[in-house]
C-alpha positions as CSV (number, residue, x, y, z in Angstrom):
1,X,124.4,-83.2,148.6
2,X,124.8,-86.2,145.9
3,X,127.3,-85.6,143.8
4,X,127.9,-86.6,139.7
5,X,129.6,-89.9,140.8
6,X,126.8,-90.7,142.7
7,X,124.7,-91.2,139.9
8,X,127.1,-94.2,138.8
9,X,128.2,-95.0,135.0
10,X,126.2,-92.3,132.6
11,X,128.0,-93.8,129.8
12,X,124.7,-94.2,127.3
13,X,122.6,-92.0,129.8
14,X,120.4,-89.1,128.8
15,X,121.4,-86.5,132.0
16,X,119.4,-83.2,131.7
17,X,121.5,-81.0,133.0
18,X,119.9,-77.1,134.7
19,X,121.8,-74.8,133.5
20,X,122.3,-71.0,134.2
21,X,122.4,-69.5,130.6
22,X,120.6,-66.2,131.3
23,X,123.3,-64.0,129.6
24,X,122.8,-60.6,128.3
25,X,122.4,-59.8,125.1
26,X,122.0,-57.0,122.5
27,X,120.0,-58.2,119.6
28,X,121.3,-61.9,119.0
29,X,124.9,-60.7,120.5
30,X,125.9,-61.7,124.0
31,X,127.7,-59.2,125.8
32,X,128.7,-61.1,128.5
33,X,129.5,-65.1,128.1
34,X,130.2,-65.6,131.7
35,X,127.2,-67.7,133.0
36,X,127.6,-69.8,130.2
37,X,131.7,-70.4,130.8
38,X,130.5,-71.0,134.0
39,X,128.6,-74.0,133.0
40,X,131.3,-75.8,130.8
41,X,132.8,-78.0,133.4
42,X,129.6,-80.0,134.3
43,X,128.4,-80.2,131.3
44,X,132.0,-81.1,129.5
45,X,132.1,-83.7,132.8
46,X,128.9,-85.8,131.6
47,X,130.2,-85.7,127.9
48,X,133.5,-87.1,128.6
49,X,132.5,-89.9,130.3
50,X,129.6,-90.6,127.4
51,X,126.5,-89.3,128.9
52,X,123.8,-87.7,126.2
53,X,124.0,-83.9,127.5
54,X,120.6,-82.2,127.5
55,X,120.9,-78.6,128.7
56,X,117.9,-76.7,129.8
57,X,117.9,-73.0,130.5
58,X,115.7,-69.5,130.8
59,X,116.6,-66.2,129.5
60,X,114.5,-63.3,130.7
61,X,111.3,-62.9,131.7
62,X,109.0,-64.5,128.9
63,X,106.4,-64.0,130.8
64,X,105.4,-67.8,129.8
65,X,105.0,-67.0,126.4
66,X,107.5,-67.2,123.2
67,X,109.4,-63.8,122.6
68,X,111.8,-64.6,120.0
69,X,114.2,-61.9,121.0
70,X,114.5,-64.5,124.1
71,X,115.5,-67.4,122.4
72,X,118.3,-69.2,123.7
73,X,119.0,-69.9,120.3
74,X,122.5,-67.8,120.4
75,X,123.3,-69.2,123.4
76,X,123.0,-72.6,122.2
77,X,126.0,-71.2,119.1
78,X,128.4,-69.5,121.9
79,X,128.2,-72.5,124.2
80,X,129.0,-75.0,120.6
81,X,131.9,-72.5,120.3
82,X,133.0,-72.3,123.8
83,X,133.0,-76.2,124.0
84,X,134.5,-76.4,120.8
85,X,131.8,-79.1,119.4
86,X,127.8,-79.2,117.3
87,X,125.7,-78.4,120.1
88,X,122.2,-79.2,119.0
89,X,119.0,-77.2,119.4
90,X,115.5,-77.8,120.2
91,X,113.2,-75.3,118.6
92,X,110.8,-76.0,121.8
93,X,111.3,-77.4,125.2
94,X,109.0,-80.7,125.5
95,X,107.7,-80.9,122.0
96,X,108.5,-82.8,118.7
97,X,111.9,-80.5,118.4
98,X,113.2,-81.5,121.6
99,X,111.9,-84.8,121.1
100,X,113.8,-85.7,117.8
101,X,116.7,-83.9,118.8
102,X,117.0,-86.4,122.1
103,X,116.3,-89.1,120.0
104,X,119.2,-88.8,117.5
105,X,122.0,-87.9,119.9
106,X,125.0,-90.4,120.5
107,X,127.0,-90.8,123.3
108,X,128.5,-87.5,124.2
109,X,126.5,-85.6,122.5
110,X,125.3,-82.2,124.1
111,X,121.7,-80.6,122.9
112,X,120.0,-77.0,124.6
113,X,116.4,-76.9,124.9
114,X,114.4,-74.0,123.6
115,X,114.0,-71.2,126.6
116,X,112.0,-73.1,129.4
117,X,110.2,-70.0,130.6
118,X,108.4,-70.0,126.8
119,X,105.9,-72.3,129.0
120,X,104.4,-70.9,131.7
121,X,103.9,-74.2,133.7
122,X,108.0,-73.8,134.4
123,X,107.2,-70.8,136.6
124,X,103.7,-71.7,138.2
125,X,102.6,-71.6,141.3
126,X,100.8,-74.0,141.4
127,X,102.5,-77.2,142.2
128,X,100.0,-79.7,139.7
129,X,100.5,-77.4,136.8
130,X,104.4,-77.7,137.6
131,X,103.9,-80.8,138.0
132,X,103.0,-81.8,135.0
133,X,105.4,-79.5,133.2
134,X,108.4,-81.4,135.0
135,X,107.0,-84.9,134.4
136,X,107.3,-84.0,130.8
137,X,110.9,-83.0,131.2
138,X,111.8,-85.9,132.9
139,X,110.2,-87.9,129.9
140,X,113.7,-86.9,127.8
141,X,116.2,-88.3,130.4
142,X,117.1,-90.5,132.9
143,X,119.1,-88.4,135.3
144,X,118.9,-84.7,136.8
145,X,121.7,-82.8,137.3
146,X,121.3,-79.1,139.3
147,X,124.0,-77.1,137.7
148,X,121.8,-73.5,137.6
149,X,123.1,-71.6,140.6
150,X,121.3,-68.5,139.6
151,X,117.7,-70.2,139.9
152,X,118.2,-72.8,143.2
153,X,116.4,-69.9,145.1
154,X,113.6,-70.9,143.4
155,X,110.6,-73.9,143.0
156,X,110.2,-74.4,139.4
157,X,109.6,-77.2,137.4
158,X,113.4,-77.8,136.1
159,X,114.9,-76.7,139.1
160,X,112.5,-78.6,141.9
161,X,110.2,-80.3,141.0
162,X,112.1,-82.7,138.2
163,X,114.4,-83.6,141.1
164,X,111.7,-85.5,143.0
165,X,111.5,-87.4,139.4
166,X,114.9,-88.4,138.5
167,X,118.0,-89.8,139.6
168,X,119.4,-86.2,141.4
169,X,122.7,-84.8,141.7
170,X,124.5,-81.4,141.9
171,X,126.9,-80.0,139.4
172,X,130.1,-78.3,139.9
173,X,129.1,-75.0,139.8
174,X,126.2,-75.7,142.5
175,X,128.5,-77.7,144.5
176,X,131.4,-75.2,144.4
177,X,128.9,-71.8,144.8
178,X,127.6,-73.7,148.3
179,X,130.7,-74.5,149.8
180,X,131.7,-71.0,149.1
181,X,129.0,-69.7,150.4
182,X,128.8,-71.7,153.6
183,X,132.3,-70.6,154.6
184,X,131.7,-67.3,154.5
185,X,128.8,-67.4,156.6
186,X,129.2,-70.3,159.5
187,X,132.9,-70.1,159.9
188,X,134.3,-66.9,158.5
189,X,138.0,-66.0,158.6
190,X,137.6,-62.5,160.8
191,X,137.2,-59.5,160.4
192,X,134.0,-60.6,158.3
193,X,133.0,-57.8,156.1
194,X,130.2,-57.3,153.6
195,X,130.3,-54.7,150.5
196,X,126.7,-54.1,149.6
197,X,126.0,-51.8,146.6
198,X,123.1,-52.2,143.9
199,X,120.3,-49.5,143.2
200,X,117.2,-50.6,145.8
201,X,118.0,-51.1,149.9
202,X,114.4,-53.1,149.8
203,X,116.2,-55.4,148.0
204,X,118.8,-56.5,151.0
205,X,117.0,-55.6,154.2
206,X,116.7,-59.4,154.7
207,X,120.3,-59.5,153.9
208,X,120.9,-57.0,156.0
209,X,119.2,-58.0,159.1
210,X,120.8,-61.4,159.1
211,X,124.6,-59.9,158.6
212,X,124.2,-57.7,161.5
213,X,124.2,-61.1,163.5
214,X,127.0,-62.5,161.9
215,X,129.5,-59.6,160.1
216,X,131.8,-57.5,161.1
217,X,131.5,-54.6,159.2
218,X,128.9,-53.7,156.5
219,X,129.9,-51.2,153.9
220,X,127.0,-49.6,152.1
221,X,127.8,-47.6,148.0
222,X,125.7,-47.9,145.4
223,X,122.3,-46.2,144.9
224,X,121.0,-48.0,148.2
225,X,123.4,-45.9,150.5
226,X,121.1,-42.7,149.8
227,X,118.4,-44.2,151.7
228,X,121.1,-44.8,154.8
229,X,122.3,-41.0,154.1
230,X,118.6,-39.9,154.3
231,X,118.2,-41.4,157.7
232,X,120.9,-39.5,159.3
233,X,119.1,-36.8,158.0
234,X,121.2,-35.6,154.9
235,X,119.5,-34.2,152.0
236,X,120.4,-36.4,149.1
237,X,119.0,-34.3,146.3
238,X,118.0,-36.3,142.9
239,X,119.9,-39.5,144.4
240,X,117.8,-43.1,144.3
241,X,115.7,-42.6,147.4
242,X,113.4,-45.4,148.8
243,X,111.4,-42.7,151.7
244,X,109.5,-45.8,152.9
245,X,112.4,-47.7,154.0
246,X,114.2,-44.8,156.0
247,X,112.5,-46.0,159.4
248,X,113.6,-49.8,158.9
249,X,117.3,-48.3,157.8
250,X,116.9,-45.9,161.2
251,X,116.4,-49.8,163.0
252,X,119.0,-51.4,161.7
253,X,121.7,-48.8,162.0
254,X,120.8,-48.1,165.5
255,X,120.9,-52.2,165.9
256,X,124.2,-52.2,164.7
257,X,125.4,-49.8,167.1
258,X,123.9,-52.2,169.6
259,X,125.8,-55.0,168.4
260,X,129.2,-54.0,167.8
261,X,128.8,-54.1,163.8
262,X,130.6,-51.4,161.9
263,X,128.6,-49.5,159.0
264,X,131.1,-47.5,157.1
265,X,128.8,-44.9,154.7
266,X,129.9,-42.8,152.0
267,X,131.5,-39.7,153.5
268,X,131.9,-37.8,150.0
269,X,130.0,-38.7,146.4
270,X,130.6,-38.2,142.9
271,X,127.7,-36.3,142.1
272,X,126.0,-35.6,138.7
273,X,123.7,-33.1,137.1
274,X,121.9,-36.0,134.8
275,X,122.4,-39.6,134.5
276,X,124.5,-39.7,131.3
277,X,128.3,-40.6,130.4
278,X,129.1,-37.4,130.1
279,X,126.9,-35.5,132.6
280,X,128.8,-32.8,134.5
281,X,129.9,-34.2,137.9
282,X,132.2,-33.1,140.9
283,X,133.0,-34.3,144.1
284,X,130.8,-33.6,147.2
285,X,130.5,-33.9,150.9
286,X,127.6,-36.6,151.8
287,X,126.1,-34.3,153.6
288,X,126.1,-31.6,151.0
289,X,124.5,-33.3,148.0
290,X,123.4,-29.9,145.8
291,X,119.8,-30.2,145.4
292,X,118.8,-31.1,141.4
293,X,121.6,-33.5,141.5
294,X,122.4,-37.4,141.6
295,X,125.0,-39.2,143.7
296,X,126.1,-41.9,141.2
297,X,129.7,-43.0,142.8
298,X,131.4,-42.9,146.4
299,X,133.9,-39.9,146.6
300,X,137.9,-40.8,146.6
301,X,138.0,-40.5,150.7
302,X,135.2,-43.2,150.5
303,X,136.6,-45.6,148.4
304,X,139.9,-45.2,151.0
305,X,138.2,-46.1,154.0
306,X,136.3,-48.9,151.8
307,X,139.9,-49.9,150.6
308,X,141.6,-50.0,154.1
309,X,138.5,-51.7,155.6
310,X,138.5,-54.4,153.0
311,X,142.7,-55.2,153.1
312,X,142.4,-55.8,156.9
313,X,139.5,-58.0,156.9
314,X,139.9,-62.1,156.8
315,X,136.5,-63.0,154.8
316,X,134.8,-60.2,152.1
317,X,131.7,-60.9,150.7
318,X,130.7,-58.5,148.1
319,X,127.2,-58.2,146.2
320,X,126.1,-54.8,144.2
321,X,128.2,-52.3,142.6
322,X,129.2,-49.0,144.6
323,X,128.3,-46.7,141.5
324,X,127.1,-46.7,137.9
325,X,130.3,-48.6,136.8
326,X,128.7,-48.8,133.1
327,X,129.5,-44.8,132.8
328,X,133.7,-44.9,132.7
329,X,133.6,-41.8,134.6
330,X,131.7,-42.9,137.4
331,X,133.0,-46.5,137.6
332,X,135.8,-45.1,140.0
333,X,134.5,-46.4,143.0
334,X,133.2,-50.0,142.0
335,X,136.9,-50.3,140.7
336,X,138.5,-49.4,143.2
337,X,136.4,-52.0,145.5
338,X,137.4,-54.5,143.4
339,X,141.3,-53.9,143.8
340,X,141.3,-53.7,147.1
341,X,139.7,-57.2,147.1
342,X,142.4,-58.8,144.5
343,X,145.1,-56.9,146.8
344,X,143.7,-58.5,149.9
345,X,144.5,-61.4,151.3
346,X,141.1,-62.6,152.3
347,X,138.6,-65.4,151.3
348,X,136.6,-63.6,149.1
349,X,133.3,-63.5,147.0
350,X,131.8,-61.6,144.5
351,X,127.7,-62.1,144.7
352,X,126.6,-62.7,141.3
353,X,125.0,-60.2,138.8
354,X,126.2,-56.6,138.5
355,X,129.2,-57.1,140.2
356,X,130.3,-60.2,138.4
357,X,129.7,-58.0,135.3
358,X,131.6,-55.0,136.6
359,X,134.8,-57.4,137.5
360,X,134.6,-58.4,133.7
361,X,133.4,-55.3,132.3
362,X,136.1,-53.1,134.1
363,X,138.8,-55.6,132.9
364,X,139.7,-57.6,136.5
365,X,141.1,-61.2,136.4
366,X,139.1,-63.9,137.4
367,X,141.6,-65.3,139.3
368,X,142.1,-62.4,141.9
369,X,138.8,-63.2,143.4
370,X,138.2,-66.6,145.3
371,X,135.1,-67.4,144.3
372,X,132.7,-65.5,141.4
373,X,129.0,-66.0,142.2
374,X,126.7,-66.5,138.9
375,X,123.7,-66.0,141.5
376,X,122.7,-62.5,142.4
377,X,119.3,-63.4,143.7
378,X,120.9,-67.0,145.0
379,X,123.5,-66.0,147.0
380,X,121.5,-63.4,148.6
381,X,119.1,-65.0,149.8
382,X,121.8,-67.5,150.6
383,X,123.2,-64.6,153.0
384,X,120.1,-63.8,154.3
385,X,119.9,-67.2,156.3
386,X,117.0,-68.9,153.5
387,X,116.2,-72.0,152.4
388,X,116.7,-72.4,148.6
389,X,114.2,-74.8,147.1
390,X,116.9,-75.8,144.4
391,X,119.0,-77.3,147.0
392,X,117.2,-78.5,149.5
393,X,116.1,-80.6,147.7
394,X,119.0,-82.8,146.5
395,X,120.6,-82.9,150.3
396,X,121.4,-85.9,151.1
């Protein structure tokens, strides 16, 4: 893939840069700033050396319409902060705002465009109407750069189509997030072993089937593992339960078998009688889920095994949390994942989204983790063997 310094001197240069700035927030606050940390060496790259920054970004689902509770407005003030510099911002995305705004900025000057899902070309299928949307885009610089890991999985306007338009590179976060990614999964240190969590197994049977020709051992929390449970015939009581997907589940554990590919379930759960903080909860067999009640954590004996499984492997991907680590008393097992990775010496990588959050959230260091996803949905379908549109199309 071509890199910054392949886009030669940018001293002068307007470079729109594709950010991932899709941050939660509560009101105007952001409760979690790490996407947007996550951006700051790219875009602090093109200022240095004098390029005319021009960062474009979604947050939410818009639905191609203007929410104002979705402006990236906020985002634009945290990343002025973060950067320690004005960062400009466009009231719109192509229009007069953005248009004046690019027009006034000096060299290393860095602006943020107005939420680019407020138009619904950004997202449309249809590859005129995209088209069109990214031409305009390109009409405010003169060079791309792909710095949104979160979104590569997918052909929109800033993230495809604009790179057919411009003078393309790849950031530092896109460049780093593939590199990590490709390790893990064409020449992983062994044992190879994957933590999957997250609330929907629909969500990873892709995932799934291609890691049963490449891992090790699959280790299966979260709200998904109620759906494995169910197809050894447990009763799982008020747990998440996708019914429809027990006979796929019933394939791939049987293929797994076949293979040589460990699946380590829960053996015991924290169980509760509501999903609340402070719900009344105990500790439970897997097979003995009281009817009426939720699994929302693995047991102590699970998170164990988990722990042993995950010190002696060579290469740990993880993507989903193990239980509903936003409840303290049921964010047990997700923590206890995440020491055992800091305490191993493995490669390792934490797959974007919830678990990214739970690291922060639960108080981990950065550092104890070799690489931090910002791309749920990217680095999924990363692992599932996909194409992603995003970076296909800047390979060389």
């Amino acid at each position: 893939m071509k890199t910054i310094k392949d886009l030669g001197p940018l001293a002068g240069r307007r470079v729109l840069v594709r950010s991932d700035l899709n941050v939660p927030l509560d009101g105007t606050k952001i409760t979690d700033d790490g996407r947007i940390r996550a951006s700051l060496p790219t875009i602090r790259q093109l200022s240095d050396a004098g390029a005319k920054v021009i960062v474009m970004a979604h947050l939410g689902r818009p639905g191609g319409k203007v929410v104002e509770s979705l402006s990236l407005g906020p985002v634009a003030t945290r990343l002025g902060e973060l950067l320690g510099r004005p960062v400009a911002f466009a009231a719109d995305t192509v229009g007069p705002s953005a248009q004046a705004i690019v027009d006034a900025m000096a060299d290393g000057d860095v602006a943020v465009l107005e939420n680019l899902r407020f138009n619904p070309a950004e997202t449309s299928k249809d590859d005129a109407v995209r088209g069109a949307f990214a031409d305009q885009l390109a009409g405010l610089g003169d060079a791309f750069v792909s710095d949104g890991f979160g979104v590569v999985h997918r052909k929109q306007a800033s993230v495809y189509d604009i790179a057919t338009r411009l003078p393309s590179a790849v950031g530092q976060l896109v460049q780093t997030e593939v590199a990590a990614l490709r390790k893990a999964t064409t020449d992983p240190a062994r044992p190879y072993a994957v933590v999957l969590g997250g609330s929907k197994v629909s969500d990873k049977l892709g995932v799934i089937a291609n890691l049963l020709n490449q891992a090790d051992r699959l280790l299966i929390g979260g709200g998904m593992a109620y759906t494995f449970l169910a197809a050894k015939g447990y009763d799982v009581g008020a747990s998440l339960l996708e019914a429809d997907q027990i006979p796929a589940v019933q394939g791939y554990m049987d293929k797994a078998a076949a293979e040589g590919v460990e699946i380590l379930l829960p053996t015991d759960l924290v169980v509760s009688e509501t999903f609340a903080p402070d719900a009344a909860h105990k500790v439970v067999r897997a097979d003995s889920i009281p009817s009426n009640w939720m699994g929302v954590d693995i047991g102590p004996e699970t998170a164990a095994r988990f722990r042993q499984s995950i010190l002696t492997a060579g290469t740990v991907v993880w993507n989903g949390p193990v239980g509903v680590f936003e409840f303290p008393a049921f964010a047990n097992g997700t923590k206890a994942v995440a020491q055992a990775i800091v305490d191993s010496d493995a490669f390792s990588i934490v797959g974007g989204g919830d678990s990214a959050a739970a690291i922060r959230l639960l108080g981990f260091d950065e550092s104890g983790f070799t690489h931090i996803s910002t791309g749920g949905g990217a680095s999924l379908e990363f692992l599932e063997g996909k194409t992603l549109p995003g970076v296909a199309v800047l390979e060389d």
